[in-house]
C-alpha positions as CSV (number, residue, x, y, z in Angstrom):
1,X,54.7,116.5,98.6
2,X,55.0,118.3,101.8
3,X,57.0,121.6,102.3
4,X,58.6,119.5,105.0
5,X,60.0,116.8,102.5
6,X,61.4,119.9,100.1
7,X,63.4,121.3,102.2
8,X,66.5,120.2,102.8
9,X,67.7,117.9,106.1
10,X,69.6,119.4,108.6
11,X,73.4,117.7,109.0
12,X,74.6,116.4,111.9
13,X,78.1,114.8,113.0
14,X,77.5,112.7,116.4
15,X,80.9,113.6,117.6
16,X,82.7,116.1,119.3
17,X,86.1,114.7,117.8
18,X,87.9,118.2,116.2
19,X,89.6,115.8,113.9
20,X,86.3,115.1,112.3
21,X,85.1,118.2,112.0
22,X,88.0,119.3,110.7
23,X,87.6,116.2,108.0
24,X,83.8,117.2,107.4
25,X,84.5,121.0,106.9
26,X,86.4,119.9,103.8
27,X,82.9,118.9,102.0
28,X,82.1,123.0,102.2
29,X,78.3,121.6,104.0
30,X,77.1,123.4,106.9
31,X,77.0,120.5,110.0
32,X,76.1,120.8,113.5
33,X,77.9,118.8,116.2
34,X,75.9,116.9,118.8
35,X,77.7,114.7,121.3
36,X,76.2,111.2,121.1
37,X,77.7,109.8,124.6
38,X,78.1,106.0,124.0
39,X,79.9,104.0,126.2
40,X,82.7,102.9,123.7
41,X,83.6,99.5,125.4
42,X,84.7,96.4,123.7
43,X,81.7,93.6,123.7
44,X,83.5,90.2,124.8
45,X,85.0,88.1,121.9
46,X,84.0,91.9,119.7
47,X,86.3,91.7,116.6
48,X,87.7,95.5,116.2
49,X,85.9,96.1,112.6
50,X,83.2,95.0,114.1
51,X,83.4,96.7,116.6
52,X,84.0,100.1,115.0
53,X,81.2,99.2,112.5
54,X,79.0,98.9,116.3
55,X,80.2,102.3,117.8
56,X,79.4,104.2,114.6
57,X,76.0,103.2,114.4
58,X,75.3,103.5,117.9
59,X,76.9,107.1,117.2
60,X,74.2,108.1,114.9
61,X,71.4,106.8,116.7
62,X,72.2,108.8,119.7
63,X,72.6,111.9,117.6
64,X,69.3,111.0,115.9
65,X,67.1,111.0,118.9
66,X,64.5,113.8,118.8
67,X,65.3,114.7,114.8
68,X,63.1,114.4,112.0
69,X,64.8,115.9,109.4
70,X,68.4,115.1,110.0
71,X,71.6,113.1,108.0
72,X,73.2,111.9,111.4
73,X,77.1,110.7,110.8
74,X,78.3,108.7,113.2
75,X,81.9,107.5,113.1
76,X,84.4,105.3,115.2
77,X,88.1,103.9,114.3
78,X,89.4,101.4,116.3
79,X,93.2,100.4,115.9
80,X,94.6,96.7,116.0
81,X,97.8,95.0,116.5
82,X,97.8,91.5,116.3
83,X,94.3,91.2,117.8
84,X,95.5,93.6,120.5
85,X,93.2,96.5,120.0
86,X,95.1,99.9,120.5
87,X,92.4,102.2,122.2
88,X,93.5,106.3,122.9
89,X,96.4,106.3,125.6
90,X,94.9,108.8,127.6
91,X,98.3,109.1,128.9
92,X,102.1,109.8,128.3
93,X,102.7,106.5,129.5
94,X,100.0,104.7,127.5
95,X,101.2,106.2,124.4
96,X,104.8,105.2,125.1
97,X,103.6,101.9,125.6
98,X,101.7,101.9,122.8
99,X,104.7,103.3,120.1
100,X,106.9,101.5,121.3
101,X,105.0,97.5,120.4
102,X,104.1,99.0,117.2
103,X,107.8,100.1,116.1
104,X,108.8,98.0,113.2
105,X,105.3,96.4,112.7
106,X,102.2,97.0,111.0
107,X,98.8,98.4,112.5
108,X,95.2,98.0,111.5
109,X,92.8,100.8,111.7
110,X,89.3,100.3,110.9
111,X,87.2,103.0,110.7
112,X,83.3,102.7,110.2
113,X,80.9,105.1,109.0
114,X,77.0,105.4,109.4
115,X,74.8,107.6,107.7
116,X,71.8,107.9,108.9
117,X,68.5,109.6,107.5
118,X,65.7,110.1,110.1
119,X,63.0,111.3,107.2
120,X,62.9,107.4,106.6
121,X,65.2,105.7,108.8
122,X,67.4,104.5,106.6
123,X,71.1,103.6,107.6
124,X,73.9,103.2,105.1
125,X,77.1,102.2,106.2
126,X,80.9,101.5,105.4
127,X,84.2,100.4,106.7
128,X,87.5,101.8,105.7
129,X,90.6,99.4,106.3
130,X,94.0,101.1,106.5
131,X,97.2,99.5,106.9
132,X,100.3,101.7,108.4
133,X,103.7,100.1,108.6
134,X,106.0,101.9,111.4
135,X,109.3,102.3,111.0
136,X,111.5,100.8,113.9
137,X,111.4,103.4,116.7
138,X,114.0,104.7,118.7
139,X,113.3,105.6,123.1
140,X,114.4,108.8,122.3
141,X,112.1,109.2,118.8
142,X,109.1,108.2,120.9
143,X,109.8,110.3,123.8
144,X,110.4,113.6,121.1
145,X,107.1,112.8,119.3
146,X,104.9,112.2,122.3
147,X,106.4,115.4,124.0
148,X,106.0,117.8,120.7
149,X,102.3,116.3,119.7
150,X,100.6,115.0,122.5
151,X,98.6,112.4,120.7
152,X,97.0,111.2,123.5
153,X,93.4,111.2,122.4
154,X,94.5,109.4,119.4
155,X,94.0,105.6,118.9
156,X,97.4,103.9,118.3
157,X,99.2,107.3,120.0
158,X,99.7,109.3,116.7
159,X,98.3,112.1,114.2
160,X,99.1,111.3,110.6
161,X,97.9,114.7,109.7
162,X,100.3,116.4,111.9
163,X,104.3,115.1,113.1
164,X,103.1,111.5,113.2
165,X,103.3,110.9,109.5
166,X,107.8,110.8,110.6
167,X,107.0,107.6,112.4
168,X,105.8,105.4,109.4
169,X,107.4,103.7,106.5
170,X,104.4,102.9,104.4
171,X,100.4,103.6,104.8
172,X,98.2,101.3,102.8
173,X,94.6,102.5,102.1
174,X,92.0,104.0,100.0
175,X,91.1,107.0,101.5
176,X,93.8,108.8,103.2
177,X,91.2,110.6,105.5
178,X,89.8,107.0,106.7
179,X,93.2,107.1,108.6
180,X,92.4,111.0,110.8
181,X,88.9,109.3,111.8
182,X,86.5,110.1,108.9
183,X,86.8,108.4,105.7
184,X,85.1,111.3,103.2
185,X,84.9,109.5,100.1
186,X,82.6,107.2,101.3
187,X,80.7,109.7,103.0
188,X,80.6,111.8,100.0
189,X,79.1,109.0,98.2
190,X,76.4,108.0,100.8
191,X,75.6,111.5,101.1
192,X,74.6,112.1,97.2
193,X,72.8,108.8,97.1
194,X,71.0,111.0,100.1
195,X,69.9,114.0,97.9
196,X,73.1,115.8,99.1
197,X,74.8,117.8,95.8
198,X,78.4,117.1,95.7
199,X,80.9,119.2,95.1
């Protein structure tokens, strides 16, 4: 066995996101970042698990060019409503929009994972469902939340880890960081099926 094949791969996260890196620094592993630059469109007739399950493989490829001894992450949530896919506002006005057809209903994020290992070029992958039931929203609660947290790069206009969590009556999932954009127990398991020790 080489020296090459001892030692151990380098971990990356193909995403500039501060909410995952946040997420990943919770493993205690060192990680660079590298941003991957994928166009992040829908594809026509694209179903959003699908979708995100796309992204975050496409994530990890691009932050895989050039390695050879790398565990590439690549990550992607995509929100739904009734079919209608919430993307981030990008805006105060988006994000209004956005609050305000979700008060009183129930919202699907699905966020997909990729690992990817460039020794061999294996990809393992998963997709975290969450379910988060809003509580019927008020102008003025909308307008006070959007103001004090500015969610706006957030799909579905809110961060559950921060003053977001006021606006829901129930979240439904597995893995409460699936919901902030990085679902770790699945990534903790995909990383010690890839030699990784954990804890």
């Amino acid at each position: 066995m080489t020296a090459s094949a001892l030692a151990a791969p380098r971990l990356v996260l193909g995403s500039t996101s501060r909410y995952r890196a946040e997420l990943l620094h919770r493993l205690a592993l060192d990680f660079e970042q590298c941003a991957p630059g994928t166009d992040e469109s829908a594809l026509p007739g694209e179903l959003p698990a699908a979708r995100a399950l796309r992204l975050a493989i496409a994530k990890a490829d691009a932050a895989a060019n050039g390695l050879r001894d790398a565990l590439v992450i690549g990550s992607d949530q995509v929100a739904e409503l009734d079919g209608l896919t919430l993307d981030k506002p990008g805006t105060n006005e988006r994000a209004r929009a956005q609050l305000s057809v979700s008060s009183g209903r129930e919202v699907h994020f699905h966020t997909a994972l990729c690992l990817l290992d460039t020794r061999d070029g294996r990809r393992q992958t998963h997709v975290d469902h969450t379910r988060v039931r809003f509580r019927v929203l008020s102008a003025g609660e909308i307008e006070r939340y959007i103001e004090r947290e500015q969610p706006l790069d957030c799909a579905g206009s809110f961060k559950c880890e921060g003053l977001g969590i006021s606006l829901f009556e129930a979240i439904d999932n597995h893995d409460p960081s699936a919901l902030i954009g990085l679902p770790l127990i699945a990534l903790a398991r995909l990383l010690r099926e890839a030699g990784i020790e954990l804890p």
